[in-house]
N, CA and C of each residue as an Amber inpcrd file, in Angstrom:
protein
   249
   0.8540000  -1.1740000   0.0000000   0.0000000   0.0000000   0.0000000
   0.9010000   1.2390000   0.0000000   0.1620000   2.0800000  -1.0760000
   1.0150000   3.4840000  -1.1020000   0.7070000   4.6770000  -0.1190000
   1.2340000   5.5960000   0.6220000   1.2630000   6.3450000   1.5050000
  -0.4820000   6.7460000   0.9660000  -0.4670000   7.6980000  -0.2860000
  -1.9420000   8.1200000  -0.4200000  -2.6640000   7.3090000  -0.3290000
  -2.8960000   5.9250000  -0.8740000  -3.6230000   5.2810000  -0.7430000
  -3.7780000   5.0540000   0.7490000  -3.1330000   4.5600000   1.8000000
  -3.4170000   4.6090000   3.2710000  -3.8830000   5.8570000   4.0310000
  -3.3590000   7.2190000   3.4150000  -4.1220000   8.6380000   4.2580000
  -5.6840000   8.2440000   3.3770000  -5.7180000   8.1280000   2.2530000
  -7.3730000   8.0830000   1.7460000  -7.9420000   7.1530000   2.0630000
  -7.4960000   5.4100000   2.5060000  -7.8400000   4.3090000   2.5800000
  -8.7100000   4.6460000   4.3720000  -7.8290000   5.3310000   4.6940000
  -7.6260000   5.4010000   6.6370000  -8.7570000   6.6570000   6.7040000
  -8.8550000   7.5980000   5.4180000  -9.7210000   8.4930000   5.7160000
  -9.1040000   9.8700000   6.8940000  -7.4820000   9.5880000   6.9560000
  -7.0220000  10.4870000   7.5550000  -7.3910000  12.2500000   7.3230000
  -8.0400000  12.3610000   6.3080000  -8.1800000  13.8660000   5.8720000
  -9.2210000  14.0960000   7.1790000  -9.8860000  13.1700000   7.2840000
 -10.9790000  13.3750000   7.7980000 -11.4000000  12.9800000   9.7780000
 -10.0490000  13.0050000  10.2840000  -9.9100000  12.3360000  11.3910000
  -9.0530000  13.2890000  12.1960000 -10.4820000  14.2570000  12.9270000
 -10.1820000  14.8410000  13.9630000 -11.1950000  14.8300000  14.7320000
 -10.4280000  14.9950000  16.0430000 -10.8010000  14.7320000  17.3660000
 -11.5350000  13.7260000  17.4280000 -11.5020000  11.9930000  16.7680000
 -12.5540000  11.4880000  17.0400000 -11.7370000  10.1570000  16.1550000
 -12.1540000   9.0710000  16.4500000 -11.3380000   7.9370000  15.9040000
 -12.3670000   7.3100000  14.4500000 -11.4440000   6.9880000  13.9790000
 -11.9080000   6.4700000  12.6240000 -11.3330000   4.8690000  12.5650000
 -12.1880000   3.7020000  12.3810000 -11.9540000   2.4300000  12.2080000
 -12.1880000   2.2530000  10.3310000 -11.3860000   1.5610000  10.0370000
 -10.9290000   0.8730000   8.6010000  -9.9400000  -0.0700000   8.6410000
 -10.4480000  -0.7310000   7.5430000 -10.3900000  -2.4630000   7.6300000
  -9.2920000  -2.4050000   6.1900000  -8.0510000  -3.3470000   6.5080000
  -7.5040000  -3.7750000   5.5310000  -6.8490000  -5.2020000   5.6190000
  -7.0240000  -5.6620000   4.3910000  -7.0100000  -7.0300000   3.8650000
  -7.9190000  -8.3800000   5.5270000  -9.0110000  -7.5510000   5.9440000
  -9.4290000  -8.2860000   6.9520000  -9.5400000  -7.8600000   8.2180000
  -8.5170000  -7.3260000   8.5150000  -8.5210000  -7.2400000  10.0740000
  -8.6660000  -5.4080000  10.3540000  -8.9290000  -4.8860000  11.0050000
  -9.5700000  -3.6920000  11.3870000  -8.6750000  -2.8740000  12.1830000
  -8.5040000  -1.6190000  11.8530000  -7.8060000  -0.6410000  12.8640000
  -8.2390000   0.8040000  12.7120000  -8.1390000   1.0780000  14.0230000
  -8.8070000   1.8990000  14.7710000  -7.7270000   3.1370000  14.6730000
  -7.8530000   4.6720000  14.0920000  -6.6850000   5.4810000  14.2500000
  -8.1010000   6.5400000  14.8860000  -6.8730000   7.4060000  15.6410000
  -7.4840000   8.6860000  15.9800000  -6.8860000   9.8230000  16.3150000
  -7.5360000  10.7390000  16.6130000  -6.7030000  11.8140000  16.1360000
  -6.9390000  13.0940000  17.9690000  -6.8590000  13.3480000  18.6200000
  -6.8470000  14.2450000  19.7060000  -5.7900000  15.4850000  19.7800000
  -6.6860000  16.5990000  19.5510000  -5.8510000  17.7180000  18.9710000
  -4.8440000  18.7750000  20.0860000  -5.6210000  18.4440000  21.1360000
  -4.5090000  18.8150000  22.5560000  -4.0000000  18.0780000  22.9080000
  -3.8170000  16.9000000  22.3840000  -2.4940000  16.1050000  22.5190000
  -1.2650000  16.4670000  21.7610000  -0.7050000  18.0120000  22.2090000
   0.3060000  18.5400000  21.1220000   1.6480000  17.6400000  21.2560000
   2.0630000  17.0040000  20.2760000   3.0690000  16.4910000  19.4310000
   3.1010000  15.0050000  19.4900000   1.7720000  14.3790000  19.6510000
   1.4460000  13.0580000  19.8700000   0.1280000  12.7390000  19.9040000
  -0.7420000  13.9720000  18.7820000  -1.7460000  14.1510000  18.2280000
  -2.8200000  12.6770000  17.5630000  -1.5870000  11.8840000  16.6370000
  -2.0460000  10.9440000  15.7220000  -2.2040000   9.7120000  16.8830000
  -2.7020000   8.7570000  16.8650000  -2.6930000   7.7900000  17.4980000
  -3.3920000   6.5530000  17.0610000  -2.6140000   5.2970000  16.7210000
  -3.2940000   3.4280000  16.2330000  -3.6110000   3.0010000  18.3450000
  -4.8180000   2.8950000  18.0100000  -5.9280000   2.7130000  19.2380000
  -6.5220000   1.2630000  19.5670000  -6.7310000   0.8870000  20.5030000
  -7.4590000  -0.7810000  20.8670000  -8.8090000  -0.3970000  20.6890000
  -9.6500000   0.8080000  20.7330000 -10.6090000   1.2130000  21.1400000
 -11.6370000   2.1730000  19.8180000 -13.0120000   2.2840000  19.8660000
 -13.5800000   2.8260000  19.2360000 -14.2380000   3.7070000  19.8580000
 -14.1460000   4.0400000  21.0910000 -14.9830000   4.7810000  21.9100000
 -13.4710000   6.1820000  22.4050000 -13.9750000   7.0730000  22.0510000
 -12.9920000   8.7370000  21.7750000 -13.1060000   8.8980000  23.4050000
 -14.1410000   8.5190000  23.7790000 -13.9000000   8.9010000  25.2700000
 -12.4790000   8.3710000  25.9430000 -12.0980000   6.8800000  25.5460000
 -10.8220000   6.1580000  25.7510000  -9.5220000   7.0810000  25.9920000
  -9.5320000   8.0320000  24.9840000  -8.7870000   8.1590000  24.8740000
  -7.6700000  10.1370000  24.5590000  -9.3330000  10.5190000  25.1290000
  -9.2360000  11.8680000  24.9660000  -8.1210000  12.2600000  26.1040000
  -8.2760000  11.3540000  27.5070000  -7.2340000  12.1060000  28.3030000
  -6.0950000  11.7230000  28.0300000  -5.2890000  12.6480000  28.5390000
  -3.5360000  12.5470000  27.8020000  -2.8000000  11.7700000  29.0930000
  -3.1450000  11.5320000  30.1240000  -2.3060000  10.3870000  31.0250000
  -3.1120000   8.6360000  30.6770000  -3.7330000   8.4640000  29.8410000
  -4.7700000   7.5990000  29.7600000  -3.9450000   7.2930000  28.3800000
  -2.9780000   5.6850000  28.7650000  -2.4610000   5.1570000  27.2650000
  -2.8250000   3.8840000  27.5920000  -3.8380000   3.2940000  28.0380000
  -4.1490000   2.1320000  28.1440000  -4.7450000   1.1410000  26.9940000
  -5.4900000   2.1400000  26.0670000  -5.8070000   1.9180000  24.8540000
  -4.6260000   2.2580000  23.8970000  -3.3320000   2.8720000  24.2640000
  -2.7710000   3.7600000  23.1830000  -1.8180000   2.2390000  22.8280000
  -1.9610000   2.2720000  21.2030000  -1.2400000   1.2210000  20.6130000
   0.9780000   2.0650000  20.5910000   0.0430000   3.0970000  19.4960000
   1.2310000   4.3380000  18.6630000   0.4580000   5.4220000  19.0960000
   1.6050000   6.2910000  19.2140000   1.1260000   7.4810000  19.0520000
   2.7880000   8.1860000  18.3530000   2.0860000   9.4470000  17.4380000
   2.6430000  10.4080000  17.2070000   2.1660000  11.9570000  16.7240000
   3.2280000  12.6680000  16.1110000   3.1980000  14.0280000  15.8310000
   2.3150000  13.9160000  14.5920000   3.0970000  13.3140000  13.1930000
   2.2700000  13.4660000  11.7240000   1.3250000  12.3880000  11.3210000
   1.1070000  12.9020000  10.5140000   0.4890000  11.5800000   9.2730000
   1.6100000  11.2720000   9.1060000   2.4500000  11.5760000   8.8100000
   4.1440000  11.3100000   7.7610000   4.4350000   9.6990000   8.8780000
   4.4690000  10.2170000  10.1590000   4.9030000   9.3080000  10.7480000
   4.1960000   8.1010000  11.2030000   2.8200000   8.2110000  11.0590000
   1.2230000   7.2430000  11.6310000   2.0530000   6.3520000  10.2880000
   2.1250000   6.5390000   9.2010000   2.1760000   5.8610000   7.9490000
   3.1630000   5.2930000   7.8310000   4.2520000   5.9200000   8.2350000
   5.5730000   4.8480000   8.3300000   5.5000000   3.7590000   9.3540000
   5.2100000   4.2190000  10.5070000   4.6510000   2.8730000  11.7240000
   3.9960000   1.9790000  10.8330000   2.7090000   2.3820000  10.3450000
   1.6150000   1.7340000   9.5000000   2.3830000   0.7410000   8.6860000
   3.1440000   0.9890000   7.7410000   3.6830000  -0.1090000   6.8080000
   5.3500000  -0.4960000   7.6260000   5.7220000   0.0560000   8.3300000
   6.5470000  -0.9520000   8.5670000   6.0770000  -2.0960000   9.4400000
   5.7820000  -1.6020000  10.4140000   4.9550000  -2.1880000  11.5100000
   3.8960000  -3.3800000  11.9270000   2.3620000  -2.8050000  11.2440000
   1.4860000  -3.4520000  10.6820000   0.7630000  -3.5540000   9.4600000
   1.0440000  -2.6790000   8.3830000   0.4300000  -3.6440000   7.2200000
   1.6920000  -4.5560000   6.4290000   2.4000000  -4.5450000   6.7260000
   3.7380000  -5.3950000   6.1520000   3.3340000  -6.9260000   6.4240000
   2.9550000  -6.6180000   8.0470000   3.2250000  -7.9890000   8.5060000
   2.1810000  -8.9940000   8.0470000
């Protein structure tokens, strides 16, 4: 999968303050996005419920977190869609 294809696949344009679930080749993941979480904004989540994960001492659900898209996407394919 190509970077655009995963920000459009993931629907990242569209993922603030609130988590977005999308499914590839089967299995499902959960990204979200919390905007006063400054520089660890982006976040791959256990959870579909935003309440999870709105507070910033609260990583119990937190898979990844980071600053960009640039970087959600590199985790993303090295990480888990590779595997």
């Amino acid at each position: 999968m190509k970077r655009k294809d995963f920000i459009d696949h993931a629907k990242l344009k569209n993922t603030w303050n609130r988590i977005y679930t999308f499914e590839y080749e089967g299995k499902e993941y959960n990204i979200g996005t919390v905007q006063w979480h400054c520089n660890k904004e982006w976040k791959l989540v256990s959870t579909k419920d935003f309440d999870n994960i709105n507070d910033r001492d609260n990583k119990e659900y937190v898979l990844y977190e980071c600053h960009t898209q640039q970087e959600l996407w590199e985790f993303m394919r090295d990480n888990v869609l590779a595997v």
